[in-house]
N, C-alpha and C positions, 0 to 999 in steps of 0.2 A: 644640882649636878653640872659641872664644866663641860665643854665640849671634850677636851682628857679623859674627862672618865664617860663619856657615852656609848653606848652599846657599841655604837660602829667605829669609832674611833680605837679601841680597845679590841674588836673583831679584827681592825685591820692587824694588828699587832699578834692576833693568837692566843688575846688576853680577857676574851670574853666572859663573862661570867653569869649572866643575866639574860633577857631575852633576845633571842635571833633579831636582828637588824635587818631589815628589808626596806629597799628604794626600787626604782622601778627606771630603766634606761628610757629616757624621753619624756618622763615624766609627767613635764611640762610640755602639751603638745594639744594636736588636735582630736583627740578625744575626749575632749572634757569642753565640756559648754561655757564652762570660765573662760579659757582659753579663747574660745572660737570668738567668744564676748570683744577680747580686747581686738583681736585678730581682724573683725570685722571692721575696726577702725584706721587702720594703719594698715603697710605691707612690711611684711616679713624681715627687710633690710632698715626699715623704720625701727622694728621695734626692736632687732636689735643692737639699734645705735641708741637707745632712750634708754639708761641707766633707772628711772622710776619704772618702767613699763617691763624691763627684764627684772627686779623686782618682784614686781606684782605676778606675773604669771610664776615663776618659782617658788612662790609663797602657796599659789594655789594649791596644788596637789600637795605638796606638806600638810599644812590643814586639814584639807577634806579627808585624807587618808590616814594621818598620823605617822609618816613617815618615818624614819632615823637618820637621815640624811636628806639636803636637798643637793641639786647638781648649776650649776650655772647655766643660761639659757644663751646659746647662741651658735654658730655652724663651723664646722671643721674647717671650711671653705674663710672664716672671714679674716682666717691671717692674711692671704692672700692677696686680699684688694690694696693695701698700702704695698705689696711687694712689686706693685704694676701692672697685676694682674685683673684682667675685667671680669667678674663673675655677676652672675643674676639668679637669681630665683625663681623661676616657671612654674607652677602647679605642675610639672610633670620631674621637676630636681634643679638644683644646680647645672648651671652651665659656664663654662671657660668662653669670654671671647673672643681669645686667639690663642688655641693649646699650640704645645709644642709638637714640634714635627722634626727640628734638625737640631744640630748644635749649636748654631748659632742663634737661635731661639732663647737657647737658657742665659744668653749672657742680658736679655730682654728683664730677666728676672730678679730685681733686687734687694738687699738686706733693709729694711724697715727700723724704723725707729719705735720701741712697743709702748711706750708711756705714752709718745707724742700722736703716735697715729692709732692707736688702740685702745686709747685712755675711756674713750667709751665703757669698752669691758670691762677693764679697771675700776672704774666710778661703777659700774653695775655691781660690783661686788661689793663694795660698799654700801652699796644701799642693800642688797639681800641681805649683809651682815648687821643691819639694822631693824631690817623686816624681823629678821628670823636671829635672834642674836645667840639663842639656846639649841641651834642644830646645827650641825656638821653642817659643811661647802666643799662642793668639791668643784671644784677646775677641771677642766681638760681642755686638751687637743688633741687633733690627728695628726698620727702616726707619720712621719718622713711619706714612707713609699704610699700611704694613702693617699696623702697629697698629690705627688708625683703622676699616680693614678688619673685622676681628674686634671691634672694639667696636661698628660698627654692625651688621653680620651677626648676629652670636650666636655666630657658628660657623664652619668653613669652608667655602669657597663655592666654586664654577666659575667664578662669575662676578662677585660680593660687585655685586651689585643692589642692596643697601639701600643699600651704602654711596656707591655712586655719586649715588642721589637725593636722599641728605642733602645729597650736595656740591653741587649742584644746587639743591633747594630750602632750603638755608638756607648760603649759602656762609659768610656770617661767623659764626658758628657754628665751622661745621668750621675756620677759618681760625684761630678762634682754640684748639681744642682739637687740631688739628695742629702750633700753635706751642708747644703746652706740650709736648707729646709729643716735639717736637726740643730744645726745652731740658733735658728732663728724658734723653731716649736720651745728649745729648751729656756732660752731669755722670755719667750712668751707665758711657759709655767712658772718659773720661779718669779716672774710680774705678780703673776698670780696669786699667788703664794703669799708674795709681801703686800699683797692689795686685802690678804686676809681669807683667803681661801684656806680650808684646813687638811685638805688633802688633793689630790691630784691624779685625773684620769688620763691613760693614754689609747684614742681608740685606732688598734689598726684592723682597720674594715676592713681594707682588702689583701695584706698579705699571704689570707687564705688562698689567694691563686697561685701562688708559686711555688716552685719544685722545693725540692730542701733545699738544695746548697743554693739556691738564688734565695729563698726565705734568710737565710745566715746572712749574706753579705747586701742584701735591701732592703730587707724591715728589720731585722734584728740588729744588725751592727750599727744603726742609725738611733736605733730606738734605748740602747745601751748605753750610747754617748748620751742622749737626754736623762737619762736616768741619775746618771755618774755627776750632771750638772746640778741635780733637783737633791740628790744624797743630803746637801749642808744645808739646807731646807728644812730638815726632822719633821717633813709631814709622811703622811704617807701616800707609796704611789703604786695606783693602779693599773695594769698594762691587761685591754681587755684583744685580746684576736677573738679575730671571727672566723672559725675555723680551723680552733688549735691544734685540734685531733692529730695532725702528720708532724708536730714539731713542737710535741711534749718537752722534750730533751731541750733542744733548745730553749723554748720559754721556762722551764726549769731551773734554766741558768742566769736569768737577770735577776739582777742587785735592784729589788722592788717587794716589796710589803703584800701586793695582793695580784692575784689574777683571774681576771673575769673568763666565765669559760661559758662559749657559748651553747646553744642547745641540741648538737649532734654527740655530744657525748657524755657519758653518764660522768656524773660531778663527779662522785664518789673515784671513779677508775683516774680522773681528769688529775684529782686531787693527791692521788696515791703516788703521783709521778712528781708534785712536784717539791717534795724535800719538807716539808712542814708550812711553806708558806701558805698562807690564809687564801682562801678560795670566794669567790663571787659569783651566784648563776643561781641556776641556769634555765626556767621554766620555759617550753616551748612559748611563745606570743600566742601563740595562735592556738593554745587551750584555753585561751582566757573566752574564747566565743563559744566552749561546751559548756553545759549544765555546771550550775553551784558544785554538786555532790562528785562530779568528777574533778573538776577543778582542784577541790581540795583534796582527792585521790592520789592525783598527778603533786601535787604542791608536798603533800605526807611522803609518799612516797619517794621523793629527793630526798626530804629534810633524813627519812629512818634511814636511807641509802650510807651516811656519812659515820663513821666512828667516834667522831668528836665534832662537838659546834661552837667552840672558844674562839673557831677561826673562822667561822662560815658568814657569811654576808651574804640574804638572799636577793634574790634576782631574776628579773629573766634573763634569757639566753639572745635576745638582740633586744630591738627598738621596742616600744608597745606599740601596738597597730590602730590606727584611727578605726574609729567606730566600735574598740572596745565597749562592752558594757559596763558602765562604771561598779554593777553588782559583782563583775565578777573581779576587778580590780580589789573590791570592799573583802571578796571571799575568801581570795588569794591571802591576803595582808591580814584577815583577822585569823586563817587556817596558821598561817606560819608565826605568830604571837600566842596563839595558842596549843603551838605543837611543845611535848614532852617528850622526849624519849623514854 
């Protein structure tokens, strides 16, 4: 079987035919003792500049789980550092440092060069697609305004309050260093893509905090423009929000094969809005720490929720959460392989 003809591949299209596709967001992470294994040797920034080492942990959880996709291992944040931007990684998150604060701030921030300064991630894809030659890749990046986010923040936030009154007090500004930031996400997927990625995720993490018409004109009009880049691509692409629920309609309307929907609202209603395209989700995380027997309750109970599953790609509804039990990851993934309607 081709990667063309695999469950997920075919899911993403609406052209399913065979069994439910299920991958897990983070996959590759701190929950798994393979992980922690390589993790203990190296930091964070290390491993993901070593193209063998991002490799190896993506390959982990495919394996042990039997996965239908793997995803690429690496952080929303690391376009960033060749754009001049200083990020680090704290056991408590990313940190900018020196976020923006005025306008003259953003012109600090600039266009990177993505084979030459990111070739790292590039050659990491290549080596996964070695590892794992018989499963799906997916690429991703963050979202324009997630970025954005963290660059006026500092950090991460509940609420990313700077970053809102940047957009606010100095909109063309932000307008115009949200437009670089979709130029530059959009050459960073299509790298992707031609480095041999076979499909392509977009996460915007935090557009959930914004009113509608600020949602239209900072995550969605940015996120559109990448989309419309990545089209002559013929992969397929995923645009997941986290917190789609107020701006159905909108994410409704991008020119994108699937949408990840996270876990405040029910797939099924998630799904009914948005025109036929293929759907991804949405299990809370944090069912995965109840009993087997519920687990696969909650996991049934999605999958019966849906009228059709040609299009469904299972999932949960955000990250998976360290210190999962790996039994209830096994319980999830063998309930949804062997769910029937």
């Amino acid at each position: 079987m081709g990667i063309a003809n695999s469950p997920f591949i075919k899911a993403c299209y609406g052209k399913n035919d065979g069994p439910i596709p299920v991958w897990v967001m983070r996959q590759a992470g701190r929950y798994l003792p393979d992980y922690q294994a390589v993790r203990s040797k190296v930091s964070f920034q290390e491993l993901c500049r070593s193209p063998k080492l991002i490799a190896e942990v993506v390959r982990q959880p495919v394996e042990r789980f039997n996965l239908d996709a793997a995803i690429l291992f690496s952080d929303i944040l690391t376009i960033l550092e060749p754009m001049g931007v200083a990020v680090s990684f704290p056991d408590g998150g990313p940190v900018i440092g020196s976020p923006i604060c005025k306008p003259a701030d953003v012109a600090t921030i600039r266009r990177c060069n993505i084979e030459r300064d990111l070739h790292f991630v590039l050659e990491g894809i290549g080596e996964i697609k070695k590892t794992l030659p018989n499963t799906p890749l997916i690429g991703f990046a963050g979202s324009p305004f997630t970025l954005f986010c963290y660059l006026a923040e500092g950090k991460g936030s509940k609420t990313f309050d700077k970053a809102k009154k940047f957009l606010n007090r100095y909109p063309d500004a932000a307008r115009q260093l949200i437009d670089l930031l979709a130029d530059s996400v959009g050459e960073y997927l299509c790298a992707q893509v031609d480095a041999g990625a076979d499909a392509v995720q977009i996460f915007d993490s935090w557009g959930g905090i914004l009113a509608h018409d600020d949602y239209r004109e900072w995550s969605a009009r940015p996120i559109a423009a990448i989309l419309a880049k990545l089209k002559a691509k013929n992969v397929p692409r995923i645009v997941f929000v986290n917190n789609v629920a107020p701006y159905l309609n909108t994410v409704a309307a991008f020119d994108c094969e699937v949408i990840g929907v996270d876990y405040r609202i029910e797939l099924a209603t998630a799904a009914a809005n948005f025109g036929g395209k293929s759907v991804q989700g949405n299990l809370d995380p944090t069912v995965l720490f109840n009993t087997p027997a519920k687990i696969a309750e909650k996991t049934n109970a999605i999958l019966a929720s849906l009228p059709k599953h040609s299009n469904l790609i299972f999932n949960l509804g955000h990250g998976i959460l360290p210190e999962t039990p790996l039994v209830s990851v096994e319980t999830m993934i063998a309930t949804v392989k062997k769910f029937r309607k």
